[in-house]
DOVOMI-384221 format. One record per residue: residue number from 0; residue in three letters; x, y, z of N, C-alpha, C, O in turn. Coordinates in steps of 0.02 Angstrom, whole numbers, plus 50000, padded with zeros to 5 digits. Example, Ala and Ser with C-alpha at 12.3 -4.5 7.8 and 13.67 -1.06 7.14 Angstrom:
(0 ALA (50660 49716 50390) (50615 49775 50390) (50660 49835 50390) (50712 49834 50423));
(1 SER (50642 49888 50354) (50684 49947 50357) (50645 50002 50394) (50670 50057 50402));
This chain:
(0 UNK (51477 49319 49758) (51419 49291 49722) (51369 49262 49773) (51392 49238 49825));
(1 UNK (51304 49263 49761) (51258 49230 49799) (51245 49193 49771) (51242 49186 49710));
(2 UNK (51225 49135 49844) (51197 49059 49806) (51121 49058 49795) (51093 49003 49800));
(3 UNK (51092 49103 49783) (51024 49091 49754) (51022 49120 49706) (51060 49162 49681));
(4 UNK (50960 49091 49683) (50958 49138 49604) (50900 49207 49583) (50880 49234 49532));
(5 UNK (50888 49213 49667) (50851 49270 49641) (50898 49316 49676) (50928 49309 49729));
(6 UNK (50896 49380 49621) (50963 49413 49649) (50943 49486 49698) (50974 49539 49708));
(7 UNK (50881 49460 49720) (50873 49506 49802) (50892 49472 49854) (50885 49494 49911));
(8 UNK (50921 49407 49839) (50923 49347 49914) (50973 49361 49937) (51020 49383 49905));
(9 UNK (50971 49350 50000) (51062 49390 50056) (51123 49362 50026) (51106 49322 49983));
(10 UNK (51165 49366 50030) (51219 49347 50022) (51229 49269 50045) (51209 49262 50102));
(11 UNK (51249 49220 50022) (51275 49158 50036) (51188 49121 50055) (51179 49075 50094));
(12 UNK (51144 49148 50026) (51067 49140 50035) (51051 49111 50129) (51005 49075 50147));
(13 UNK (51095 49135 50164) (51063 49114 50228) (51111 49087 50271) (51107 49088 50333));
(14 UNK (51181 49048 50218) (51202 48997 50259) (51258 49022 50282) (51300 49048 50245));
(15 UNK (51265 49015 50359) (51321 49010 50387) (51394 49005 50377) (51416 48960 50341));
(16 UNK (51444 49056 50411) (51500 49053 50365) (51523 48981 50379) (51560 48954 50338));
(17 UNK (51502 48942 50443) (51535 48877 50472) (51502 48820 50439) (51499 48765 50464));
(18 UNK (51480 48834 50386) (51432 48782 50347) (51390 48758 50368) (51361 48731 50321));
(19 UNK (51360 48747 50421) (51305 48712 50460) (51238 48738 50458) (51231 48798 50470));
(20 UNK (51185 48703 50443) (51133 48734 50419) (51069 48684 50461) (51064 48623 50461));
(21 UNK (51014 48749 50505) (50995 48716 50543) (50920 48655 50494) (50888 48663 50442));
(22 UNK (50920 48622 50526) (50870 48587 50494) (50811 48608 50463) (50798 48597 50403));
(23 UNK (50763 48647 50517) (50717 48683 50452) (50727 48714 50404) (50687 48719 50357));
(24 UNK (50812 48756 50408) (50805 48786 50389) (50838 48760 50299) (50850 48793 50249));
(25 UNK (50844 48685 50317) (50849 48650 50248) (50814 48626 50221) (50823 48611 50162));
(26 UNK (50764 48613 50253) (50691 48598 50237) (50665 48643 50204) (50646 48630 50146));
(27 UNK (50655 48720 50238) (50621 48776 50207) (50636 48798 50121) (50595 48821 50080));
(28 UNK (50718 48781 50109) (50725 48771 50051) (50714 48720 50012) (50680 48731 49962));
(29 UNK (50730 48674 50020) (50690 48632 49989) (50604 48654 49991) (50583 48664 49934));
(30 UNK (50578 48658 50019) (50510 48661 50005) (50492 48735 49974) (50436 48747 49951));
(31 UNK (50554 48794 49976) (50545 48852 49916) (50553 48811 49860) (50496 48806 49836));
(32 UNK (50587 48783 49831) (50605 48739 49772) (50558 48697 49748) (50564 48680 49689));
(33 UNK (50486 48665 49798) (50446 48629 49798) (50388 48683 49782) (50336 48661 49757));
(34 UNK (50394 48763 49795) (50334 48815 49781) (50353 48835 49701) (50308 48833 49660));
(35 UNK (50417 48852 49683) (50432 48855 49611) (50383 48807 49554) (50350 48824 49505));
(36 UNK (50397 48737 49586) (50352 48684 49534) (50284 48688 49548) (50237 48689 49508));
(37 UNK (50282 48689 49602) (50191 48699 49598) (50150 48771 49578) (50095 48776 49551));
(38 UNK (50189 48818 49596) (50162 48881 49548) (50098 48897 49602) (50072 48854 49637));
(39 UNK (50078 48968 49603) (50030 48983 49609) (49970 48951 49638) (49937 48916 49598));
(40 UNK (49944 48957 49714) (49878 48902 49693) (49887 48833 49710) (49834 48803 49701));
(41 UNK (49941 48790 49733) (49961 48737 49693) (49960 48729 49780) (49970 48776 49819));
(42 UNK (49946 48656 49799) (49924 48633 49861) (49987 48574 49874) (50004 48526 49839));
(43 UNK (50013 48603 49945) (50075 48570 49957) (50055 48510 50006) (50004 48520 50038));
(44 UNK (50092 48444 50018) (50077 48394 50021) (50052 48407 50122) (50055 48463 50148));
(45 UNK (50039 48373 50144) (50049 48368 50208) (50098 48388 50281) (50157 48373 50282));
(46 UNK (50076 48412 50322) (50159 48404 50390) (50189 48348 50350) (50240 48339 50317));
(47 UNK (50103 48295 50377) (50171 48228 50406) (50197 48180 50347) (50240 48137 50352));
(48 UNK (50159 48197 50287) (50203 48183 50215) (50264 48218 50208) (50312 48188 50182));
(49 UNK (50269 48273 50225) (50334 48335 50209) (50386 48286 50239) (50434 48258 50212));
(50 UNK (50351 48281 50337) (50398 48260 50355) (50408 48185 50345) (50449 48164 50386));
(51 UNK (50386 48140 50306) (50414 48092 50279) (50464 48084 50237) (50509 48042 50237));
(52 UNK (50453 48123 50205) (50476 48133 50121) (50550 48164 50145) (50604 48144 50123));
(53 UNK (50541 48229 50206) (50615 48244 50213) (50659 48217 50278) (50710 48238 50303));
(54 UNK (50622 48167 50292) (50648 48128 50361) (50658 48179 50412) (50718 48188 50423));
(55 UNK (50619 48215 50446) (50611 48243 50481) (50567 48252 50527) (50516 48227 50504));
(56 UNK (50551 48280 50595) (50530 48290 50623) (50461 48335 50615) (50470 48393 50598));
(57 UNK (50388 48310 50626) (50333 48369 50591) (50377 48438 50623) (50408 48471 50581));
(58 UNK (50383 48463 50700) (50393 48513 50713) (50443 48563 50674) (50444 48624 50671));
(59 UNK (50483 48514 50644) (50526 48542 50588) (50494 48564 50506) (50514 48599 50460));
(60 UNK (50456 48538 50516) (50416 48558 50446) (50397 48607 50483) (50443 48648 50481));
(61 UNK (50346 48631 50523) (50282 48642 50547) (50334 48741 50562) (50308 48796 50555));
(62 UNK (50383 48732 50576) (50447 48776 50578) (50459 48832 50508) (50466 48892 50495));
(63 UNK (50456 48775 50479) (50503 48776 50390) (50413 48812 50382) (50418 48867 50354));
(64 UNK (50379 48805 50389) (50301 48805 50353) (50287 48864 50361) (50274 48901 50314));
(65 UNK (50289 48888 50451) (50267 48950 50472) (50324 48990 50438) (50291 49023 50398));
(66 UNK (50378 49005 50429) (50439 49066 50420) (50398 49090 50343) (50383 49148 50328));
(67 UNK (50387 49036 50308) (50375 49039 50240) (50310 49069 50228) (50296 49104 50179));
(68 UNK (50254 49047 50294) (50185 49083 50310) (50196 49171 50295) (50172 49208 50252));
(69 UNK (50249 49185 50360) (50261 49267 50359) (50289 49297 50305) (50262 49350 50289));
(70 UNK (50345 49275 50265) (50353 49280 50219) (50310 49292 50165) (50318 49330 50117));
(71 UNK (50261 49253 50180) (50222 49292 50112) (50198 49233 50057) (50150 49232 50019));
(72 UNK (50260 49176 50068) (50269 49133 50003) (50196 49093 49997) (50164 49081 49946));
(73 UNK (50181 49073 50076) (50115 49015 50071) (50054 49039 50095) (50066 49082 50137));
(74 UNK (50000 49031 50087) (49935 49043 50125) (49898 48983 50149) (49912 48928 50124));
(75 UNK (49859 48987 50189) (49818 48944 50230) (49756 48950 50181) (49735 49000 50152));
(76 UNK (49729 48879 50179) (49658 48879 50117) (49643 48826 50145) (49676 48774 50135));
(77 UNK (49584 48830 50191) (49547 48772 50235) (49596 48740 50278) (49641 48777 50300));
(78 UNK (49595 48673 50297) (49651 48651 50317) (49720 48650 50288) (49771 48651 50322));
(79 UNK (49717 48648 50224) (49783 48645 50190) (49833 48706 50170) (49822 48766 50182));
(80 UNK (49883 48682 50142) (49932 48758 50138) (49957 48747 50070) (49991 48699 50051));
(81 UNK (49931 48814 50027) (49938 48832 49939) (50020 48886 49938) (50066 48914 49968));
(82 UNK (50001 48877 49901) (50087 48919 49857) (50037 48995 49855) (49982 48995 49827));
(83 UNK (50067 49063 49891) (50040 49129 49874) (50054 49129 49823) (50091 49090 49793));
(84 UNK (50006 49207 49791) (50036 49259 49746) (50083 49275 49789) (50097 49262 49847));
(85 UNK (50120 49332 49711) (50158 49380 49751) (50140 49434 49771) (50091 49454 49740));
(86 UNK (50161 49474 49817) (50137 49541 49857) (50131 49566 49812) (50153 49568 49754));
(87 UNK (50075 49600 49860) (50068 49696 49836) (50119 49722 49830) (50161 49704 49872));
(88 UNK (50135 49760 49794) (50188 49826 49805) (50146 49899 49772) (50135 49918 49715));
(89 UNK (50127 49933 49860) (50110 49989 49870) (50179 50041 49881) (50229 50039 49918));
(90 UNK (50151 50098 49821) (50205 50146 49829) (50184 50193 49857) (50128 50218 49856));
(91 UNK (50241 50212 49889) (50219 50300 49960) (50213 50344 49908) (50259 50352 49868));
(92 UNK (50160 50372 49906) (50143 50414 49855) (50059 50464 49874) (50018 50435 49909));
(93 UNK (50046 50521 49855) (50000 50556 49880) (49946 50514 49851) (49894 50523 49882));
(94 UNK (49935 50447 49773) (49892 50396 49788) (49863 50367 49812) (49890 50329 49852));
(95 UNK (49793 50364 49805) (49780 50310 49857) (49763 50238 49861) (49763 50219 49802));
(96 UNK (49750 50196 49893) (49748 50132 49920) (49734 50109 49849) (49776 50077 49819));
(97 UNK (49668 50128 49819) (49640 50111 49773) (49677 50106 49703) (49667 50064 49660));
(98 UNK (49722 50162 49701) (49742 50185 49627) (49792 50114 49634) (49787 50065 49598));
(99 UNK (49842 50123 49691) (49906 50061 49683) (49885 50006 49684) (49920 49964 49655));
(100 UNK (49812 49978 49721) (49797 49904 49692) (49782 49890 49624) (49800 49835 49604));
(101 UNK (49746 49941 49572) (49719 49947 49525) (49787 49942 49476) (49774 49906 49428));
(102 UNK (49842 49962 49474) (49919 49965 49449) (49910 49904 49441) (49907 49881 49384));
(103 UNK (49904 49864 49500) (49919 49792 49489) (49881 49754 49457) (49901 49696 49464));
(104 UNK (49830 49757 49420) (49798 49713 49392) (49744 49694 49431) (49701 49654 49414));
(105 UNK (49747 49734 49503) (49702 49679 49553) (49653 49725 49570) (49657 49786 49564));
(106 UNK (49585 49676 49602) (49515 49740 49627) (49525 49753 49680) (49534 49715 49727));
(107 UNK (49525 49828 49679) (49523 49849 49753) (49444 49844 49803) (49388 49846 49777));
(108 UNK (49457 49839 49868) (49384 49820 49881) (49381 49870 49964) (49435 49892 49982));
(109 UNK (49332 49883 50000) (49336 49889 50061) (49271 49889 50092) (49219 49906 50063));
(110 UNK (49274 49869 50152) (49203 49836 50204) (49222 49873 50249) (49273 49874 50284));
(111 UNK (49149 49924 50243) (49129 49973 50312) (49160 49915 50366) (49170 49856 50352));
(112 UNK (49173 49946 50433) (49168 49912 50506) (49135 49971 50548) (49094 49950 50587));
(113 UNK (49141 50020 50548) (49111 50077 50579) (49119 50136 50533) (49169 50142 50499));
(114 UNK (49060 50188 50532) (49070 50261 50526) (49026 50290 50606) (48971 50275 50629));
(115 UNK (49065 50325 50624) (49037 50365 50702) (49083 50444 50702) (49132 50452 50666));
(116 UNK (49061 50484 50738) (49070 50531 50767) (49096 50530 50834) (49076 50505 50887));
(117 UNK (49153 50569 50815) (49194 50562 50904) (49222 50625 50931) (49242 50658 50883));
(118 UNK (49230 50648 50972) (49273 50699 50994) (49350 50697 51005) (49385 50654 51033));
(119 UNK (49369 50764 50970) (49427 50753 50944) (49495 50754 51025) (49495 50794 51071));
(120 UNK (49532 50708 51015) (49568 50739 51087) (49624 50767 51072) (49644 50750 51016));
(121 UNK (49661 50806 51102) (49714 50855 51106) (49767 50827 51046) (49779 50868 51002));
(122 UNK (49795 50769 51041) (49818 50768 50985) (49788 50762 50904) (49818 50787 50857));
(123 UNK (49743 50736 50900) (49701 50734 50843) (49697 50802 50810) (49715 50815 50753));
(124 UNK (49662 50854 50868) (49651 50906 50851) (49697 50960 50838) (49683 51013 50810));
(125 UNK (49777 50936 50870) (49798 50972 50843) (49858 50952 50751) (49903 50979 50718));
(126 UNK (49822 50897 50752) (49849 50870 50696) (49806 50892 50625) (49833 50905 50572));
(127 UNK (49744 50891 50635) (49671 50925 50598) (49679 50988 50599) (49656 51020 50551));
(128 UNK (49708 51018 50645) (49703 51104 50664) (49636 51122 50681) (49609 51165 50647));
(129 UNK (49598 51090 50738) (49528 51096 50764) (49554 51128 50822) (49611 51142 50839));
(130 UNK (49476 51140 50860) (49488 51129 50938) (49487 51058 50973) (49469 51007 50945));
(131 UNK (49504 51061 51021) (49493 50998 51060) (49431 51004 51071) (49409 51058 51092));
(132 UNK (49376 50931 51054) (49317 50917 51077) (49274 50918 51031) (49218 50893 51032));
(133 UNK (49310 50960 50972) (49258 50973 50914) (49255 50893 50861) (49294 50845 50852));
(134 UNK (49196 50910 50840) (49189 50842 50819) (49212 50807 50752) (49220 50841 50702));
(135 UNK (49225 50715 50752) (49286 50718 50684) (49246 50656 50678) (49207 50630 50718));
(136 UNK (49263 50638 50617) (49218 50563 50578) (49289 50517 50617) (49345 50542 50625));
(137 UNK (49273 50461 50632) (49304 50362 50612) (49276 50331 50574) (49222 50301 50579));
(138 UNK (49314 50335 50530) (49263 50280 50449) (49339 50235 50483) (49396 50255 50492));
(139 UNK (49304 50165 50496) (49344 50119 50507) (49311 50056 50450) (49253 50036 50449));
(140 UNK (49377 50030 50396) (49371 49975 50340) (49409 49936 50333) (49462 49962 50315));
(141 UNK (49411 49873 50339) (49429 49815 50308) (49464 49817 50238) (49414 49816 50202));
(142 UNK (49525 49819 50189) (49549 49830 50141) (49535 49782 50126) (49522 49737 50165));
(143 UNK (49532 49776 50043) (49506 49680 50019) (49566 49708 49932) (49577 49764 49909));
(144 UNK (49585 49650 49915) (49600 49646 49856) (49604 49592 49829) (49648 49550 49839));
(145 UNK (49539 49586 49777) (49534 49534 49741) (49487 49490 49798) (49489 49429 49803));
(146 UNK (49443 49538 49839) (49410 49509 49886) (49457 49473 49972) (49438 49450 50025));
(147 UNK (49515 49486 49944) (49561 49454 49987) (49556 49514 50028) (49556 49571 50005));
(148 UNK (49548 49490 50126) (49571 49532 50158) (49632 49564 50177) (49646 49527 50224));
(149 UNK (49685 49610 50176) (49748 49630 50179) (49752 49664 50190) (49800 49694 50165));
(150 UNK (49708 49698 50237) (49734 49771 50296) (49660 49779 50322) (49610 49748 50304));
(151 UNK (49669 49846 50383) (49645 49881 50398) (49629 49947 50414) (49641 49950 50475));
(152 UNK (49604 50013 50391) (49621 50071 50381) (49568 50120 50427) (49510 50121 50406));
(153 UNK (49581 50149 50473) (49547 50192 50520) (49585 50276 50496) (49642 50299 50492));
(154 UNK (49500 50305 50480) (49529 50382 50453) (49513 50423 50508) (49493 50388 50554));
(155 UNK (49513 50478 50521) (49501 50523 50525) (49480 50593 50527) (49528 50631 50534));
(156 UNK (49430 50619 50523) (49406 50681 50463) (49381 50739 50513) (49357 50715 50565));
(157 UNK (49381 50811 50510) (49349 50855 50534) (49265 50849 50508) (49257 50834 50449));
(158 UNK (49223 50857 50537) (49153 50830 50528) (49131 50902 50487) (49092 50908 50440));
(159 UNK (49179 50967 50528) (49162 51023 50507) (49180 51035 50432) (49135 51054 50396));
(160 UNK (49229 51029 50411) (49234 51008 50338) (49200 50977 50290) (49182 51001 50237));
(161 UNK (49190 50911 50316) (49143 50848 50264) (49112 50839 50314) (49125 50794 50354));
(162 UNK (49059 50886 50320) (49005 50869 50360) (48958 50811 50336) (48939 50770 50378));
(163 UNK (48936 50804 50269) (48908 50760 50243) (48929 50690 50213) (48906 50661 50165));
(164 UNK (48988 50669 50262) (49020 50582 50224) (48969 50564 50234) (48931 50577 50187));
(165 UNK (48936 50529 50290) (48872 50498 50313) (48834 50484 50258) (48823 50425 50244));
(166 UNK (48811 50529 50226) (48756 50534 50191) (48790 50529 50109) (48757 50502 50065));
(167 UNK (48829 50545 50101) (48853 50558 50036) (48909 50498 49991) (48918 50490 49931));
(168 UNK (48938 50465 50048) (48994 50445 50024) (48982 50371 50040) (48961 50347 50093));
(169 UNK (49002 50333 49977) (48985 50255 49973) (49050 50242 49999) (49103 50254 49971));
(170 UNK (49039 50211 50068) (49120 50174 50082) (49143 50119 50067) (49194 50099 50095));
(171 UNK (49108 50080 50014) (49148 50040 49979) (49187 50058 49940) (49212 50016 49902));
(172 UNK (49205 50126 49934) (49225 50155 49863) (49294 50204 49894) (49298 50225 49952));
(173 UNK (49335 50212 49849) (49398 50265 49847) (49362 50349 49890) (49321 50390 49871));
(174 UNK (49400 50343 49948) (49391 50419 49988) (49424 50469 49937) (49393 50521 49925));
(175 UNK (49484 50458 49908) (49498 50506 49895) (49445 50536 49822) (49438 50596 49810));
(176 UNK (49418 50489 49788) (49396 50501 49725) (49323 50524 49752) (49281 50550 49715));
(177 UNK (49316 50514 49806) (49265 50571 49833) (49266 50650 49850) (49225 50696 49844));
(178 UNK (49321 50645 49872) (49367 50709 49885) (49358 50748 49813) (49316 50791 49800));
(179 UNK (49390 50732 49786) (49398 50734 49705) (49338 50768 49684) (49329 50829 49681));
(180 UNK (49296 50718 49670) (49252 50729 49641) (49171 50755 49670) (49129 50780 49632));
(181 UNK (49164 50748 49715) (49142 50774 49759) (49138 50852 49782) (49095 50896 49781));
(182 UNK (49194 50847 49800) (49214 50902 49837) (49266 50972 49810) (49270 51030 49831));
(183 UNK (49303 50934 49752) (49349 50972 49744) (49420 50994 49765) (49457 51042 49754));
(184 UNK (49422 50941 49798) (49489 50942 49830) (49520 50866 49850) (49486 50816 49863));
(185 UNK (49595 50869 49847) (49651 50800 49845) (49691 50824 49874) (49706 50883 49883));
(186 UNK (49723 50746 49901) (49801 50791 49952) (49844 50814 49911) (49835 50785 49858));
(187 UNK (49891 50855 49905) (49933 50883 49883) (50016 50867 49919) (50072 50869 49893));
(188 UNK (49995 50854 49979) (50052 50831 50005) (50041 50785 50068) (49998 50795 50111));
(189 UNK (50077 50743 50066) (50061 50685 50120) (50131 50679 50169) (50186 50685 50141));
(190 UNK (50129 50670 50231) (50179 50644 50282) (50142 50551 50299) (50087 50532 50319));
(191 UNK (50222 50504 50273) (50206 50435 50306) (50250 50417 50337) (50308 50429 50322));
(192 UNK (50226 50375 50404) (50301 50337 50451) (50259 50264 50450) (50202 50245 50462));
(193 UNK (50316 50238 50430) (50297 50160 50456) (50333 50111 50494) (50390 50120 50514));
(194 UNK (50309 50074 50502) (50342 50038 50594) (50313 49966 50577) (50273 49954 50532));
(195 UNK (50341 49919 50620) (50321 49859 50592) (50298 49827 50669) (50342 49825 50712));
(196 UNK (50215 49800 50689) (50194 49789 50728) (50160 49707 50739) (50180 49662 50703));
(197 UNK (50105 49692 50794) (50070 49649 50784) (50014 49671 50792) (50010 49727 50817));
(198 UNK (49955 49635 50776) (49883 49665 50766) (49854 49633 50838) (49865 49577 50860));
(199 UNK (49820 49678 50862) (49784 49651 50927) (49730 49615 50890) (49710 49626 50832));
(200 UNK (49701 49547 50955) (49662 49531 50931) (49584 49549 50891) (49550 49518 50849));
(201 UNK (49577 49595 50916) (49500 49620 50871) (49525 49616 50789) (49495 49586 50744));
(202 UNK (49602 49665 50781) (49618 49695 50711) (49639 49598 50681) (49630 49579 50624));
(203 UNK (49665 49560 50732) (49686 49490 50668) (49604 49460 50643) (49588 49441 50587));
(204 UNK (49566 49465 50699) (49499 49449 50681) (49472 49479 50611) (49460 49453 50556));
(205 UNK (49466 49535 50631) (49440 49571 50560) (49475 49571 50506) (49445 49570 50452));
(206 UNK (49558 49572 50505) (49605 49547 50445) (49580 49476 50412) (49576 49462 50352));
(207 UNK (49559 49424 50485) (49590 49347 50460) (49636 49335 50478) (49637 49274 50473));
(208 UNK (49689 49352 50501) (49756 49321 50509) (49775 49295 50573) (49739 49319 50617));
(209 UNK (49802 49269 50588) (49845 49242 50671) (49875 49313 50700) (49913 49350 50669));
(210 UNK (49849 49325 50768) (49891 49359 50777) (49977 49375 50793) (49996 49425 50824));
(211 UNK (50011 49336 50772) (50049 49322 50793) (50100 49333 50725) (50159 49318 50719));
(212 UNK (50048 49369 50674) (50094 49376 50602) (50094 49440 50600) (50045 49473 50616));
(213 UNK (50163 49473 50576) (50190 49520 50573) (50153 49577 50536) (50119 49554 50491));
(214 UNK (50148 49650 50542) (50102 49679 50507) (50139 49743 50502) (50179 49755 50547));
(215 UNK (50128 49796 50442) (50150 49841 50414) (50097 49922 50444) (50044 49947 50426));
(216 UNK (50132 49932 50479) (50067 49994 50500) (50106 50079 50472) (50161 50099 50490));
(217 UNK (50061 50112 50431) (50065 50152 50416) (50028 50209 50452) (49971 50205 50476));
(218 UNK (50070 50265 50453) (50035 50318 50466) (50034 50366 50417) (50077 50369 50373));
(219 UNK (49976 50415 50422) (49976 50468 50362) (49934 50526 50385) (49886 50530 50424));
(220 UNK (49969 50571 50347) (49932 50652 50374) (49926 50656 50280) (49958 50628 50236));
(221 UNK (49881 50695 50278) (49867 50710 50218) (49847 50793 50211) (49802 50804 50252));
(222 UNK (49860 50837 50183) (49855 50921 50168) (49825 50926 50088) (49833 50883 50044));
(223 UNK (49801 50968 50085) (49773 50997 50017) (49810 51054 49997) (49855 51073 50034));
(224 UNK (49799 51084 49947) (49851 51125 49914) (49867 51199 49954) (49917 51233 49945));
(225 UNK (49845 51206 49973) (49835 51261 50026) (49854 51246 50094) (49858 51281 50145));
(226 UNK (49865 51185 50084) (49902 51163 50177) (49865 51142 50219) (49894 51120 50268));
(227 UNK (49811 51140 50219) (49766 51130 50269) (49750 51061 50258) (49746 51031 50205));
(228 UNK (49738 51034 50343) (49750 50950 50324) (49661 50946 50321) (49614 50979 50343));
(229 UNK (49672 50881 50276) (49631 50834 50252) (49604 50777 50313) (49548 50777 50338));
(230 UNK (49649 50736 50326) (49636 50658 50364) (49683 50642 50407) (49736 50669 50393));
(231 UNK (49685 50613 50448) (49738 50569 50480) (49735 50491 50472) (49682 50462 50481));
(232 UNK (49796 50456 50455) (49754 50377 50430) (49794 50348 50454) (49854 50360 50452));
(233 UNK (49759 50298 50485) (49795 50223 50524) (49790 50172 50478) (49734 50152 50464));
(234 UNK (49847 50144 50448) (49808 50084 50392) (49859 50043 50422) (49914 50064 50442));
(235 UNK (49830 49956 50426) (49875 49906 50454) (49852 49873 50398) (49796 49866 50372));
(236 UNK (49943 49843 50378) (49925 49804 50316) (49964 49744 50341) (49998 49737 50391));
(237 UNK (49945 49694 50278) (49963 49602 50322) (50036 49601 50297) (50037 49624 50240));
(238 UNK (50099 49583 50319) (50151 49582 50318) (50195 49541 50260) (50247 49541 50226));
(239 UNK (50126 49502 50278) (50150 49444 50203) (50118 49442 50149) (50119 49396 50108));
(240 UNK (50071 49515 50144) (50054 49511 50068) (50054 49582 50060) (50004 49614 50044));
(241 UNK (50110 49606 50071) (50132 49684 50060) (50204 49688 50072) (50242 49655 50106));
(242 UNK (50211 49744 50031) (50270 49779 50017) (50267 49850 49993) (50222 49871 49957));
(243 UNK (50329 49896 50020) (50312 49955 49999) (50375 49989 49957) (50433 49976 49973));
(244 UNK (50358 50032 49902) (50407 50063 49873) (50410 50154 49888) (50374 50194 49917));
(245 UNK (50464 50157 49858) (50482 50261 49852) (50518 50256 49826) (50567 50220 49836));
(246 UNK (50501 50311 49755) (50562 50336 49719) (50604 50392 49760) (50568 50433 49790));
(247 UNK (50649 50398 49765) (50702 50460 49779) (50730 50488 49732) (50763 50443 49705));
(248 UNK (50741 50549 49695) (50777 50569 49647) (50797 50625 49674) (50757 50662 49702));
(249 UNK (50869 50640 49670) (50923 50691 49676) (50907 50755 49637) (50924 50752 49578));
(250 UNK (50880 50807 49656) (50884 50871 49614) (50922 50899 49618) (50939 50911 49676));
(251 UNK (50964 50931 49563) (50998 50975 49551) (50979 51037 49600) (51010 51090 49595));
């Protein structure tokens, strides 16, 4: 049996088979127990109140505060620290960005940072099926949901294909439903690997976040029905306000 009550929590929720439990890390529960009552939104007291209240050391709060930061549970709102939502949960799916925020109830959003023209180098091109040198779009955007920043997504495109994004395509808006509708064409089949990184400083800048918080980086090749690829996509998403799913089902 586990001692917590949500029944994804590890086994014996954390604690040691020798019973000993390090100090933040009794703090940190207690102060999950302290995010339950305040709900959503709900503005938690001070360091150096916490650490009054739990006779402790600030650095021990300040400990207990950050784990719970990456986690996901708390966010930073001016100086003070609120109770999160809960994550995203984006599913690996030939969907895109847009459709799985929209699942959730939540607005999907995204802020140009660059569209340019670049030359493609030996791997790009042979991931596109170009030549080397020939030329490919970087639509580089800021992900927002609910206006909230929570990733960053660098594409990739043959220019020779969609010669006209530039001109045609609102990048605040769903690429693929441009594709779509636009153009006439959607991926049909997608390849993703994901790896769990940190954001250099330019990418925590443009997220918002510290760099020093954990981040979800996806990769993606995308093909159309006929095989021929579509995009290559770099998307870095914030660690603590994402999660990802996949169904697997067994065929006969």
């Amino acid at each position: 049996m586990s001692d917590a009550a949500d029944p994804h929590a590890p086994i014996r929720a954390g604690i040691p088979e020798h019973g000993r439990v390090p100090k933040y890390f009794a703090v940190k529960t207690r102060l999950e127990a302290m995010l339950d009552e305040l709900g959503e939104g709900g503005l938690l007291p001070t360091e150096r109140e916490l650490a009054a209240r739990f006779a402790v050391a600030r650095e021990t709060v300040r400990q207990a505060l950050r784990e719970l930061l990456i986690q996901g549970r708390v966010r930073r709102k001016g100086r003070g620290t609120v109770v999160a939502g809960p994550k995203l949960v984006q599913p690996l799916s030939t969907a895109s960005y847009t459709e799985g925020v929209r699942r959730q109830g939540r607005t999907p959003g995204r802020r140009l940072i660059d569209l340019e023209q670049l030359d493609a180098d030996p791997v790009l091109a042979r991931e596109l099926r170009i030549e080397p040198g020939a030329p490919v779009w970087h639509m580089e955007r800021v992900l927002l949901a609910d206006e909230e920043r929570v990733g960053l997504e660098s594409t990739y495109l043959a220019v020779a294909r969609i010669p006209y994004l530039a001109r045609d395509f609102a990048p605040d808006t769903s690429f693929y439903a441009y594709l779509r509708e636009r153009l006439g064409v959607e991926p049909a089949s997608v390849d993703e690997r994901i790896e769990t990184v940190l954001a250099t400083p330019r990418e925590a800048l443009l997220i918002g976040t510290p760099p020093a918080l954990p981040m979800l980086l996806l990769h993606r090749s995308s093909r159309d029905s006929a095989g021929e690829p579509l995009e290559r996509v770099r998307s870095l998403y914030r660690g603590d306000r994402f999660s990802f799913t996949v169904h697997l089902d067994k065929k006969a």
